[in-house]
C-alpha positions in Angstrom: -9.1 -32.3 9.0 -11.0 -30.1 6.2 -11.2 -26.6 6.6 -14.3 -24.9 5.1 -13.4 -21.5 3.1 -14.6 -20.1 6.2 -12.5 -21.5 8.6 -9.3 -20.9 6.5 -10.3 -17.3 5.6 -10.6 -16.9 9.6 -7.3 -18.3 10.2 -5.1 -16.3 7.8 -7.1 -13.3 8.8 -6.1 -13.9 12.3 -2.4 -14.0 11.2 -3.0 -11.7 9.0 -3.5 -9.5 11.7 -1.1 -10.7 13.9 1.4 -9.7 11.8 0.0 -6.1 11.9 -1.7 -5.9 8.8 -5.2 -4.2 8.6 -7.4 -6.9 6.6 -10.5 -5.9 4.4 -12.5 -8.7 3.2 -14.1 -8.8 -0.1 -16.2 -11.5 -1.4 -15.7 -11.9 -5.5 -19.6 -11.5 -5.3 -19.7 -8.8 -3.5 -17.3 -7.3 -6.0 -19.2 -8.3 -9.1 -22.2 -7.0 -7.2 -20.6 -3.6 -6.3 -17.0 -3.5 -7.9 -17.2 0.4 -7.1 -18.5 0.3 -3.3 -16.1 -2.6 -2.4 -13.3 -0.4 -3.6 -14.6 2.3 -1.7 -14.5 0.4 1.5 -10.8 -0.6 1.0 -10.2 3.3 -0.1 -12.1 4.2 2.9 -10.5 1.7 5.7 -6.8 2.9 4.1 -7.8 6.3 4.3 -8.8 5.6 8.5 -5.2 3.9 9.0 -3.4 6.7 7.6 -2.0 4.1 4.8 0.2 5.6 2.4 0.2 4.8 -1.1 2.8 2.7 -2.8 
């Protein structure tokens, strides 16, 4: 069976998740687009969690 990116990026976001991690998705053009707002989103979604940093 053939997975599209999709598909796959679904499935190891499910367990991903599973596994209790929190899982922000960022798109390589969405990060050449808007290096500085994708980094704010992860920033921001940490922040929500209570994350602490490593």
């Amino acid at each position: 069976m053939t997975q599209t990116n999709s598909e796959r990026d679904q499935r190891n976001t499910a367990l991903a998740m599973a596994a209790g991690w929190t899982v922000v998705l960022s798109w390589e053009c969405e990060i050449r687009r808007d290096a500085e707002g994708a980094a704010k989103r992860v920033a921001e979604t940490t922040d929500a969690i209570g994350a602490e940093p490593r």
